[in-house]
C-alpha positions as CSV (number, residue, x, y, z in Angstrom):
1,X,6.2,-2.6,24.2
2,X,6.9,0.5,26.1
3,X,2.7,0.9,27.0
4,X,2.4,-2.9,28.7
5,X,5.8,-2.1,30.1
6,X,4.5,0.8,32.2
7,X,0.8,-0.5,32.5
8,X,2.4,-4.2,34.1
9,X,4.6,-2.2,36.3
10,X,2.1,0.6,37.4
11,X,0.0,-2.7,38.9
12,X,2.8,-4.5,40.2
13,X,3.1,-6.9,37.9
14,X,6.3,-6.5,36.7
15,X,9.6,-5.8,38.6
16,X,10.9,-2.3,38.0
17,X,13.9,-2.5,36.5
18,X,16.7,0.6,35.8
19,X,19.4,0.1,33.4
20,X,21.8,1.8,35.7
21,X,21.3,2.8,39.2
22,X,21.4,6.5,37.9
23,X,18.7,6.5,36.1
24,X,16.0,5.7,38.9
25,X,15.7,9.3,40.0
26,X,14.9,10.3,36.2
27,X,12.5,7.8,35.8
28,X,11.0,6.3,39.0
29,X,7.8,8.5,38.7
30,X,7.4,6.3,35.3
31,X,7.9,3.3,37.0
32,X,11.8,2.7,34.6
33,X,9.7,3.6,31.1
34,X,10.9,6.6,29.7
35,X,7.6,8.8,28.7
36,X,8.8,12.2,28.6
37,X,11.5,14.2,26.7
38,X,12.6,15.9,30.0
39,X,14.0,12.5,30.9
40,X,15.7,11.6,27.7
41,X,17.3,15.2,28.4
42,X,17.8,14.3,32.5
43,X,19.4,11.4,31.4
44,X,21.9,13.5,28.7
45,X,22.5,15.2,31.1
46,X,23.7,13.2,33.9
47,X,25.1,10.3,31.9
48,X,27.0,12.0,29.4
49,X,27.6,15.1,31.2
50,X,25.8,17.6,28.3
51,X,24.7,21.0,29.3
52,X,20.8,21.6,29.2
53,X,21.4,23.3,25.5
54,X,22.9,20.5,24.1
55,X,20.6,17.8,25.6
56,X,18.2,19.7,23.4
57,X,19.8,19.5,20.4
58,X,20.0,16.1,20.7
59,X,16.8,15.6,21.2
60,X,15.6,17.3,18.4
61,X,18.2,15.6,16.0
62,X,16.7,12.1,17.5
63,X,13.1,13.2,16.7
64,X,14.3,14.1,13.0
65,X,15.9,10.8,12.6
66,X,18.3,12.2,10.0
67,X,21.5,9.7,10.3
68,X,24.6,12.4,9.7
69,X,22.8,14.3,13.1
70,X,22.3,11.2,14.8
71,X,26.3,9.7,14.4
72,X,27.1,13.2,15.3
73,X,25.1,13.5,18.5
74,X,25.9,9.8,19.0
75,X,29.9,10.6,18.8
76,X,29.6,13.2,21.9
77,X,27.1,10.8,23.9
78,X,29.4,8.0,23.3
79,X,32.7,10.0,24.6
80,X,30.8,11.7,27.2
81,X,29.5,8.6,29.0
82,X,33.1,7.2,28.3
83,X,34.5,10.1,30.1
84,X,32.1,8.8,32.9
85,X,33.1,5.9,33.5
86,X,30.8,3.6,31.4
87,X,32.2,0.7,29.0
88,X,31.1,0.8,25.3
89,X,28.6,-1.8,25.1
90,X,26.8,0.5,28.5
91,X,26.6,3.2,26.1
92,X,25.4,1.3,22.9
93,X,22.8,0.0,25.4
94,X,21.5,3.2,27.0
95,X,21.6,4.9,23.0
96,X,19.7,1.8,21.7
97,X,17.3,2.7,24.3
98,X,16.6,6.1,23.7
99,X,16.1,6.0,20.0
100,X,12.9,4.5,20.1
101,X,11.6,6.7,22.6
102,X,12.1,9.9,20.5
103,X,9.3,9.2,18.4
104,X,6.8,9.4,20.5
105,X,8.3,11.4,23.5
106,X,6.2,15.1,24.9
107,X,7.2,17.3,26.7
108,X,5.4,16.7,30.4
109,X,3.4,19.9,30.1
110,X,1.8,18.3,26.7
111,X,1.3,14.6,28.1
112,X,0.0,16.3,30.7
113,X,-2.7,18.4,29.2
114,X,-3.3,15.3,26.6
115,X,-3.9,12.8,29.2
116,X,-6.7,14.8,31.3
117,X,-8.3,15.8,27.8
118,X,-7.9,11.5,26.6
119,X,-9.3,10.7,30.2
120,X,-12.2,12.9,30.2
121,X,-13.2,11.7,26.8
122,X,-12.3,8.4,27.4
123,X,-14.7,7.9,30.6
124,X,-17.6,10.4,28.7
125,X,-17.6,7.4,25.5
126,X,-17.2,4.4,28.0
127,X,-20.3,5.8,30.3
128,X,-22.6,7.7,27.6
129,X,-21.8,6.6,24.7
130,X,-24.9,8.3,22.6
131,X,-24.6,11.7,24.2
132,X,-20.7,11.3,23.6
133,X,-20.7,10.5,19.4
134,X,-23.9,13.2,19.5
135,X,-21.6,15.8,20.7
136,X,-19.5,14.8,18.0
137,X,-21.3,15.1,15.4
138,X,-22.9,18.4,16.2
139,X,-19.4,19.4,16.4
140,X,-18.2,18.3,13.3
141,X,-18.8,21.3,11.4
142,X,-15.7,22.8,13.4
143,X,-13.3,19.9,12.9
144,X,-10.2,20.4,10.9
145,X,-10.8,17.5,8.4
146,X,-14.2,19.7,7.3
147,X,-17.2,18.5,8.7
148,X,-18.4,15.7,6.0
149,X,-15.4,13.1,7.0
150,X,-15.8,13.9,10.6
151,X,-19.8,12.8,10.3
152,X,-18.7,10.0,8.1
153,X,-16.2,9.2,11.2
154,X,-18.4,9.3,13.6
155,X,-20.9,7.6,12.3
156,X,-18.7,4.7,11.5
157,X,-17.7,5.0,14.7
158,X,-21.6,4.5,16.1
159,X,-22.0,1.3,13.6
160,X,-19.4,-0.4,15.4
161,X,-20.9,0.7,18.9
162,X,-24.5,-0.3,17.7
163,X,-25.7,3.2,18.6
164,X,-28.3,4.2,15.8
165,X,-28.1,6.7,13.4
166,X,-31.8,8.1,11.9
167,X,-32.3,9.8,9.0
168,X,-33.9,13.3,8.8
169,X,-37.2,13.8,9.8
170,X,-39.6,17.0,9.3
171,X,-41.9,15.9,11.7
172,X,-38.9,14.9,14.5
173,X,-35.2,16.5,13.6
174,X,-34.0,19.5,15.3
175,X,-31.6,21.6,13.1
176,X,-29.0,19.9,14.7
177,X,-27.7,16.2,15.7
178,X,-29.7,15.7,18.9
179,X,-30.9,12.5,21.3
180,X,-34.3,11.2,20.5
181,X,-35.4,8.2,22.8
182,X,-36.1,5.2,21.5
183,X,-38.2,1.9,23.3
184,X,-37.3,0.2,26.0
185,X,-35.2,3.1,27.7
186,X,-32.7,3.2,24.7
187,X,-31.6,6.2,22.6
188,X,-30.7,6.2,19.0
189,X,-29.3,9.5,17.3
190,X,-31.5,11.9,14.9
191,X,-30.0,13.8,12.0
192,X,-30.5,17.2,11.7
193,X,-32.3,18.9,9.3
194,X,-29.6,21.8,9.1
195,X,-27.0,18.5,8.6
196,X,-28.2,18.2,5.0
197,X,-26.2,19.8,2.4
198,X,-27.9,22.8,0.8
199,X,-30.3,23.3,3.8
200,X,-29.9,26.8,6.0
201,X,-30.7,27.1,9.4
202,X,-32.8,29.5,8.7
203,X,-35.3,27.2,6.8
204,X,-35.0,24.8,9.4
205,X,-35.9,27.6,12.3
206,X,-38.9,28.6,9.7
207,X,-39.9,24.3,9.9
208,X,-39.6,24.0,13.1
209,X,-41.8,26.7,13.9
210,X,-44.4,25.7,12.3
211,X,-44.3,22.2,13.4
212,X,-44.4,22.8,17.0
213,X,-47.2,26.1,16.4
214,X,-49.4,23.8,14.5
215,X,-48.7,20.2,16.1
216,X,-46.7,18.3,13.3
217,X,-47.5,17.6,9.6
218,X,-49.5,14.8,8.8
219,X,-49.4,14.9,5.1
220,X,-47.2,16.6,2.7
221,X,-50.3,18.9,2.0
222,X,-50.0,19.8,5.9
223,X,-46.4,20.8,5.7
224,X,-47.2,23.2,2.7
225,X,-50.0,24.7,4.2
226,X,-48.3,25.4,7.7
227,X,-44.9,26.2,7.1
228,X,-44.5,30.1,6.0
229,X,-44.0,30.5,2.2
230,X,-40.7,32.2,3.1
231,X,-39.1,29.4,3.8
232,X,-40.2,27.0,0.6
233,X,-36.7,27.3,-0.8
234,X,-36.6,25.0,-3.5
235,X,-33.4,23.8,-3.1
236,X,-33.5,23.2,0.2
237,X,-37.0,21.1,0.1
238,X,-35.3,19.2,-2.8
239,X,-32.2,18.1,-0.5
240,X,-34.4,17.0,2.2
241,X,-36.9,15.4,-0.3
242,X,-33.5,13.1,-1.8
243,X,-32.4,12.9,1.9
244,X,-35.0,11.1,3.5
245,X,-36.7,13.9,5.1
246,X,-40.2,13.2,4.3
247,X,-40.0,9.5,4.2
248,X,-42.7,9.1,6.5
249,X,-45.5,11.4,4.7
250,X,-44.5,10.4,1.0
251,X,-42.3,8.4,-1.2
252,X,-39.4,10.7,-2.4
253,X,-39.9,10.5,-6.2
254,X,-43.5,11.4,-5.5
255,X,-42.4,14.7,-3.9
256,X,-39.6,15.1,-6.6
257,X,-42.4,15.5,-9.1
258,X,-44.6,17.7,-7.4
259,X,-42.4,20.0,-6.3
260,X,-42.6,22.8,-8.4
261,X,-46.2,22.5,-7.9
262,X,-46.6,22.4,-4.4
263,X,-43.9,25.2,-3.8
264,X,-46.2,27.5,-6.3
265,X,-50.0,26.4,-5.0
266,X,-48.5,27.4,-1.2
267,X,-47.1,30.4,-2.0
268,X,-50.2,32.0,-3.8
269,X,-52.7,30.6,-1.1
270,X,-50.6,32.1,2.0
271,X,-50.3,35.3,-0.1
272,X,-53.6,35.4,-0.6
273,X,-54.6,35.4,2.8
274,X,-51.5,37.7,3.4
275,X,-53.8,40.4,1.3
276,X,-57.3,39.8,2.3
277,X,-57.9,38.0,-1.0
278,X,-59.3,35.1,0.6
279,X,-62.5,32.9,-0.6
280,X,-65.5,31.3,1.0
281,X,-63.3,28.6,2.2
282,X,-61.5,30.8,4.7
283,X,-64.8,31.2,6.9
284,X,-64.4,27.4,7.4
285,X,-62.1,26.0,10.4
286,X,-59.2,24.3,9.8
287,X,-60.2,21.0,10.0
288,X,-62.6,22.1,6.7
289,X,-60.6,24.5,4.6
290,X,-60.0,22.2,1.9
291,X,-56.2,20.7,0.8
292,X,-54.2,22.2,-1.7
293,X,-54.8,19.5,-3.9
294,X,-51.5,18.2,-4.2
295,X,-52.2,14.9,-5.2
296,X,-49.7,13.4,-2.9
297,X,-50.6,10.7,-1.7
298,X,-48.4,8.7,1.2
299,X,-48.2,5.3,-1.3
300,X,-47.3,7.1,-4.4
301,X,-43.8,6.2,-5.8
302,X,-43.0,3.1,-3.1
303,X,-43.2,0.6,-5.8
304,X,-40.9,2.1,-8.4
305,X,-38.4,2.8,-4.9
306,X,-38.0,-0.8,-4.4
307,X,-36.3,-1.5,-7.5
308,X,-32.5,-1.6,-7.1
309,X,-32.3,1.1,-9.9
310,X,-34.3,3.7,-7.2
311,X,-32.9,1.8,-4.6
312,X,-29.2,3.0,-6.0
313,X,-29.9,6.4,-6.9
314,X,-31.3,6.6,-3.0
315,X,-28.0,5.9,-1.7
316,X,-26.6,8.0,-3.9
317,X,-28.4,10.8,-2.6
318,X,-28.0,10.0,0.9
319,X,-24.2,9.6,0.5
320,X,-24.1,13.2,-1.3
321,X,-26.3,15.3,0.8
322,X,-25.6,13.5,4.1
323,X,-22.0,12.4,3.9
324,X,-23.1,9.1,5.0
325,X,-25.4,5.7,3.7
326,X,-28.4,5.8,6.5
327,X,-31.1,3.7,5.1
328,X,-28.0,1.2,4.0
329,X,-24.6,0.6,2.8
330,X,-24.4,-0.2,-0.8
331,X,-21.4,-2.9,0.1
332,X,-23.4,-4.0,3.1
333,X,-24.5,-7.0,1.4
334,X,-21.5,-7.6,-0.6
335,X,-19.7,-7.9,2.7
336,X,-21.8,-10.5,4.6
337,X,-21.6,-12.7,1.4
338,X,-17.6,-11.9,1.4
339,X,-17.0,-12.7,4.8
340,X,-15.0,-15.6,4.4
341,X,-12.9,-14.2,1.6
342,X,-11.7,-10.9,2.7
343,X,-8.8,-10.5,5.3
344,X,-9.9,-7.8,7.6
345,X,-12.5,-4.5,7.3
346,X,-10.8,-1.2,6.0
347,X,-11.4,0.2,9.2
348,X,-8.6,-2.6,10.7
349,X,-5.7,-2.1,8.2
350,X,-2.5,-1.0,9.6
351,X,1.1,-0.5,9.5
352,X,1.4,-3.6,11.0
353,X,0.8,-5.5,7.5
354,X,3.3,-3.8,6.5
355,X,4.9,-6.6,3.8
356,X,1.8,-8.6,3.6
357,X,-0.9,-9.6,1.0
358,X,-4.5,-9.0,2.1
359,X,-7.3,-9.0,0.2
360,X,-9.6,-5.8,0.7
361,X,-13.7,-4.9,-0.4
362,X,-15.5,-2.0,-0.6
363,X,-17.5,0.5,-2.9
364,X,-15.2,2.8,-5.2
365,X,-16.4,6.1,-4.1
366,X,-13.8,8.3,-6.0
367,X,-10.7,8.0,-8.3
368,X,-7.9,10.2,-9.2
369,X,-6.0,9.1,-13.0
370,X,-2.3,9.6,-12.8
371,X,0.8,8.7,-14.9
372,X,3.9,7.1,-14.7
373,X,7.4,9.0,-15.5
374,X,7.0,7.3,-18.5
375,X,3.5,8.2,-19.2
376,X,1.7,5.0,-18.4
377,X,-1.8,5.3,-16.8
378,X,-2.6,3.9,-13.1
379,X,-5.3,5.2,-11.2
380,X,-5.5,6.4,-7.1
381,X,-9.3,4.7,-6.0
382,X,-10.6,5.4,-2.6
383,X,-12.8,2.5,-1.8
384,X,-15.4,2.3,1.3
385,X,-16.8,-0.8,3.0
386,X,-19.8,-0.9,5.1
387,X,-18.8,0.2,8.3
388,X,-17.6,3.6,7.1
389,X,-13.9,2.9,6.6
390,X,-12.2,4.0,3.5
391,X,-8.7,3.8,2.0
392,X,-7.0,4.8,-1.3
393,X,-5.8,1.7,-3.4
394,X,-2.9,2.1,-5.9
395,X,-3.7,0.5,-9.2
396,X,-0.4,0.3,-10.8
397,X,-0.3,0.1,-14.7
398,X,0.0,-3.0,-15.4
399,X,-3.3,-4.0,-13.3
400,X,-5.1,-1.1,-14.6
401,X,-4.7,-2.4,-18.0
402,X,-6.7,-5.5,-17.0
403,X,-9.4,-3.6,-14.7
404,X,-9.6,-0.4,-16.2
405,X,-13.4,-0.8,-16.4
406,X,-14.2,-1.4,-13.3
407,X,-13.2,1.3,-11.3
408,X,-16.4,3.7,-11.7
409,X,-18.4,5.5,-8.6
410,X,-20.2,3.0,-6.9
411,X,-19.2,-0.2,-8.4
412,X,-18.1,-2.7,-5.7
413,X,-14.9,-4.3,-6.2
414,X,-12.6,-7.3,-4.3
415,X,-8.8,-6.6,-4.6
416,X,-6.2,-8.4,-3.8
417,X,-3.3,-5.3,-2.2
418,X,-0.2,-5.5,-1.2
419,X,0.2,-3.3,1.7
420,X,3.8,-0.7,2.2
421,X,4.7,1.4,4.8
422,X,6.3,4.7,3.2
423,X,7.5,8.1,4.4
424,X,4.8,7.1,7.9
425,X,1.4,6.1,6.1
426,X,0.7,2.9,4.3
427,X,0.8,2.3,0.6
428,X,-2.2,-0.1,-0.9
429,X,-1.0,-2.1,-4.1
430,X,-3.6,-3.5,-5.7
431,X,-2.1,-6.9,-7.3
432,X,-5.5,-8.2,-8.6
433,X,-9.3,-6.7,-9.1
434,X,-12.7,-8.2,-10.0
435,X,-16.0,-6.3,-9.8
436,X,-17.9,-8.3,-7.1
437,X,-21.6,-9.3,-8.9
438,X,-24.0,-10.9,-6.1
439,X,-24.2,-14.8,-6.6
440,X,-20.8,-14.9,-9.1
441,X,-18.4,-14.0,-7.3
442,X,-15.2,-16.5,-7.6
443,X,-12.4,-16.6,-5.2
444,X,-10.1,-18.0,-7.4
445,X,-9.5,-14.7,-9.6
446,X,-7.6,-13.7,-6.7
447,X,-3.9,-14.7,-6.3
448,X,-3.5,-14.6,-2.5
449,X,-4.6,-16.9,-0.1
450,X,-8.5,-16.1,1.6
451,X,-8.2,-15.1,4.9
452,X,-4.7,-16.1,5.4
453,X,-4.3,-14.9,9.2
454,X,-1.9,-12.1,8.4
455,X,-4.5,-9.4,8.2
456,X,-6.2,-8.1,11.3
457,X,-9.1,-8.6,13.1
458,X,-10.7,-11.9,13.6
459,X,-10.8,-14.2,10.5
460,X,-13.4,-16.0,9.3
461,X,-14.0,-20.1,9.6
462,X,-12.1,-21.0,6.3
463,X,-8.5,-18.8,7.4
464,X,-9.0,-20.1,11.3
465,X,-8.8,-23.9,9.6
466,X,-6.4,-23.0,7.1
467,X,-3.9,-21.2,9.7
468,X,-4.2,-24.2,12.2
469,X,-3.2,-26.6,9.6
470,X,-0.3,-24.3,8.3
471,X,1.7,-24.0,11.3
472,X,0.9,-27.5,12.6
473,X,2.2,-28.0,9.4
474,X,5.6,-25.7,10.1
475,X,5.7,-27.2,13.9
476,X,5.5,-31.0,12.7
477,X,6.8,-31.1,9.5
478,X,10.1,-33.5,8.8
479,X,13.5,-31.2,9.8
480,X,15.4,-30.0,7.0
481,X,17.5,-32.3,5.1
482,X,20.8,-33.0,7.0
483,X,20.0,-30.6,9.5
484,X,20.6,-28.1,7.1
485,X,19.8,-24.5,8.7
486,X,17.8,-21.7,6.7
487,X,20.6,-19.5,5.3
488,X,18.8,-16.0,4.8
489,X,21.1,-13.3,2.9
490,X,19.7,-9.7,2.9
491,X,21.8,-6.6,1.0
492,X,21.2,-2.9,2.7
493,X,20.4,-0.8,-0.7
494,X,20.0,2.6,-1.3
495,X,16.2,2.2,-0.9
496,X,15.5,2.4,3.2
497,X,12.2,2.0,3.0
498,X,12.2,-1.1,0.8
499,X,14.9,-2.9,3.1
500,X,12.5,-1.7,6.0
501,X,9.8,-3.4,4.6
502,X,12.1,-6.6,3.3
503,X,13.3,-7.4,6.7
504,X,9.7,-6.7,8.5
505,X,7.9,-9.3,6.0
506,X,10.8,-11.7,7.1
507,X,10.2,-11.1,10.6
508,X,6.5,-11.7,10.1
509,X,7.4,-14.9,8.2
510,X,9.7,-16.4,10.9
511,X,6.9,-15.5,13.5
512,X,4.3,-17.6,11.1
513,X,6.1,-20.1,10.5
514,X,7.8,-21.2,13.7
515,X,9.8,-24.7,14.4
516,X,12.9,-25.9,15.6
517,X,15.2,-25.6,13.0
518,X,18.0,-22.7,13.0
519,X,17.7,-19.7,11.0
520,X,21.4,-18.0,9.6
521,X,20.6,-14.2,8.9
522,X,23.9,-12.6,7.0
523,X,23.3,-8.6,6.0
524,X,25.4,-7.5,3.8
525,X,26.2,-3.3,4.6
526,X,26.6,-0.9,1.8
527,X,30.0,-0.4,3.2
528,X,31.3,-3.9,2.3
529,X,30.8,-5.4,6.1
530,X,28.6,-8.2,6.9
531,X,27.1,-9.1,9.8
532,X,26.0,-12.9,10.6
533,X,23.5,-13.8,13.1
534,X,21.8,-17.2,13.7
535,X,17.8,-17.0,14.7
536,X,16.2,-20.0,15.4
537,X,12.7,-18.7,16.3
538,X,13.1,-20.2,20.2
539,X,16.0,-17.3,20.5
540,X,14.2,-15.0,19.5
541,X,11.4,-15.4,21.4
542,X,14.1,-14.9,24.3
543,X,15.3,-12.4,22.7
544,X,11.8,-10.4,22.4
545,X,11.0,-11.3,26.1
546,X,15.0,-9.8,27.0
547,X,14.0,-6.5,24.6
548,X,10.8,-6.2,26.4
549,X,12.6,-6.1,29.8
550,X,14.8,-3.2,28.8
551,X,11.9,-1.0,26.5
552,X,12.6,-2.5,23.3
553,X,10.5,-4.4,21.2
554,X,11.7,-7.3,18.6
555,X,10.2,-5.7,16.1
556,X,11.8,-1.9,16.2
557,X,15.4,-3.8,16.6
558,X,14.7,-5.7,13.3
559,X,12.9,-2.8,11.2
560,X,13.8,0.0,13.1
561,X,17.0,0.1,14.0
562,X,19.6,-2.1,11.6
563,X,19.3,0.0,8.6
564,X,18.3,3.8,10.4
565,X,21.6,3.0,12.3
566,X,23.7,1.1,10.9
567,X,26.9,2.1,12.4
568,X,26.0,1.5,15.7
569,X,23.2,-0.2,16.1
570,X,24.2,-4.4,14.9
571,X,26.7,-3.8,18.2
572,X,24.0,-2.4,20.2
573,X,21.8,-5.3,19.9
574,X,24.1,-7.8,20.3
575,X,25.1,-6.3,23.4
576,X,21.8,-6.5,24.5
577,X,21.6,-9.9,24.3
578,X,24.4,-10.4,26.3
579,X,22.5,-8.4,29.1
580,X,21.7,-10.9,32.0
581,X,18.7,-10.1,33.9
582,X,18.5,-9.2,37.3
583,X,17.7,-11.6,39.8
584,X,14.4,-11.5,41.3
């Protein structure tokens, strides 16, 4: 596309190449790629002979997309570049062109101020990567998405850059995100105290004080003795208990128990002293003064925690109060025995599956129930796989008849989705569900194909083989009978986005499944006209490499352009085949 076009050409890879010898001065500073929405006005301007004003207006009415303002503008470009001196099929070219480029066009000022900001960032993550995704997250709390996604974000973001994430620790956190050096010269990144829900930084300041007045806390006992009764919220001590915070002095359903306890015993000892009430004790040191008597001991609770019930409700916590799974993801283990069966991590679905079947995992972690116009029940799920990725799956009545059960917090689930691409975000249709159980989990329940290559990412061992042998199969396979060509009829219906995705899963297809045998591709237009093309897969590879040479990828003339524009657009492609290259 457009970005390889520039990057190939910015090295000297590539030939720069200008549709017209007027258009190097507009875009020689972008090497013949039109990046900025100056030039698509420039080039208005100068081709079609428009005033400044109504350059502008066509530009906006090319960033709407809205067809009526499109054949309108495209009636006055068309006669203006006439009255110019160009031929038609110069002028379907050069609009063919530009279309694509309004969706993504700035203004300079804006590319400008993007690109120093992208650079900056860009060499700050590639160089220091841990002091980078720690700035992050101590910023989070200012982000527009609301602080919880962008920690659970970023620390997706570290899990795929192996940079460490620990959990809160009284004896080590700061009340912020902050570097804490690991062995070996490496760095991992500590959770703040102040990072856990319900917990002020003013009991944090209180903690910290004490900590680095009296040296640490080497018990629980410790920790209640030192740090000022003013700052024993409850509330606070029982988020960081259920977060992890005093992991390393006690087991978390031991401190659970005692809490109430500990909080009280504290309180009336330091007020005591606070009032001159104190006892014999009080002429001992420190090191002699006797222990609250707590009964806490650093053992107590770790057997019941092991269990998978504790071991649950520990995640639990950790996803509520820190936004995040630190000690592990409940679908961690799901996914490593799933590896072979699922097409791609959440993280790595796109809009290019768009039209495809892929099959999906992850932990429901919230659901929304909804009706039909008829008053049918389906349900909105967002699910969440172990690298921090989530996505809302569609589980249309019919399927949620079948599955209704299993689509409670927490419960892991395989689905089978079909994915969409409507009004610019991606639809997820689940087609078939089964609660994954460890050790019974059956491929079969599913309807689509594991790991059929279509999904992104690198698949696993099983899809590799099973791609291989499918288009060896389409390459070698016996010709059609007679040398009979594939006849392919598509109808333009009211539904754009449907034919969109119609003719992009056929593209994807013919890509797949590629051979030597001719393709016949007849649309039918709403208007009673019908176009014919032939596409054997050979042409149009040619005809991708020809559309890359002039800014214009395969793809966007299939999808993009037929049924946006129809008027115009067949004729503009076809003249672009007929373009012959420049010599070299």
């Amino acid at each position: 596309g457009m970005v390889d076009d520039f990057i190939e050409r910015k090295h000297g890879r590539q030939k720069i190449r200008y549709l017209f010898k007027e258009l190097e001065p507009i875009l020689k500073e972008t090497y013949g790629v039109i990046v900025y929405q100056e030039q698509v006005m420039s080039i208005a301007q100068k081709l079609a002979g428009y005033t400044l004003g109504q350059a502008d207006v066509m530009r906006k009415a090319m960033g709407k997309k809205k067809k009526s303002e499109l054949d309108k503008q495209y009636a006055g470009f068309h006669q203006g570049m006439l009255d110019n001196g160009y031929s038609d099929a110069a002028v379907a070219t050069l609009w063919a062109i530009l279309l694509p480029f309004s969706d993504y066009a700035f203004n300079k000022a804006h590319a400008v101020s993007y690109a120093t900001l992208a650079y900056q960032t860009a060499y700050l993550k590639a160089n220091y990567p841990e002091e980078c995704m720690t700035a992050v997250l101590i910023m989070a709390g200012n982000h527009p998405s609301g602080a919880a996604q962008r920690v659970a974000e970023a620390y997706a973001e570290c899990r795929r850059r192996d940079i460490d994430i620990l959990p809160p620790d009284v004896n080590r956190s700061g009340v912020n995100f902050r570097l804490e050096a690991q062995g070996e010269g490496g760095q991992a990144i500590r959770f703040g105290l102040a990072n856990i829900k319900n917990v002020g930084e003013g009991v944090v300041e209180g903690i910290i004080e004490a900590r680095e007045a009296e040296g640490g806390f080497a018990s629980v006992e410790e920790f209640f003795t030192k740090v000022n009764y003013r700052h024993l919220n409850k509330r606070a001590l029982e988020s960081m208990a259920k977060a992890g915070a005093f992991d390393a002095l006690c087991s978390r359903k031991a401190l659970l128990g005692s809490l109430d306890r500990a909080i009280t015993m504290a309180q009336r000892s330091q007020r005591q002293r606070e009032a001159g009430q104190g006892s014999l004790f009080d002429m001992l040191g420190e090191e002699e003064r006797p222990a609250l008597g707590l009964g806490i001991s650093a053992l107590d609770g770790d057997e019941e925690e092991t269990s998978s019930a504790s071991g649950r409700q520990r995640l639990a916590w950790e996803k509520e109060l820190l936004g995040v799974y630190v000690s592990e993801h409940p679908f961690a283990r799901a996914a490593k025995d799933l590896e072979a069966h699922l097409s791609c991590r959440l993280t790595e679905v796109s809009a290019e599956m768009a039209g495809r079947e892929v099959v999906l995992g992850g932990v429901v972690i919230s659901s929304r129930s909804l009706s039909t116009r008829n008053g049918r029940p389906f349900l909105a799920a967002t699910i969440e796989d172990e690298t921090g990725g989530s996505l809302e799956i569609t589980v249309w009545p019919e399927t949620y008849e079948q599955t209704r059960e299993m689509w409670q917090i927490g419960t892991p689930v395989v689905a089978a989705v079909r994915v969409r691409s409507r009004d610019e975000r991606l639809q997820l249709s689940v087609q078939k569900a089964v609660a994954y159980v460890e050790g019974e989990f059956d491929a079969a329940a599913l309807t689509v194909p594991r790991r059929n290559g279509n999904g992104a990412g690198n698949p696993g061992r099983a899809g590799r083989e099973q791609g291989a042998n499918r288009r060896s199969a389409a390459a070698n396979g016996p010709p059609s009978p007679a040398g009979q060509p594939l006849r392919i009829v598509l109808e333009e219906t009211d539904d754009h986005e449907g034919d969109q995705e119609r003719l992009r899963s056929l593209v994807n297809a013919l890509q797949e499944y590629a051979g030597e045998g001719l393709v016949q591709l007849s649309i039918r237009q709403r208007d009673g006209e019908r176009v014919e093309m032939e596409l054997p897969f050979e042409l149009l590879t040619i005809w991708g490499k020809l559309f890359k040479a002039h800014g214009v990828g395969l793809n966007d003339w299939l999808v993009n352009t037929v049924f946006e524009h129809y008027t115009h657009c067949i004729r503009v492609r076809l003249a672009l085949v007929r373009v012959e290259p420049e010599e070299e």
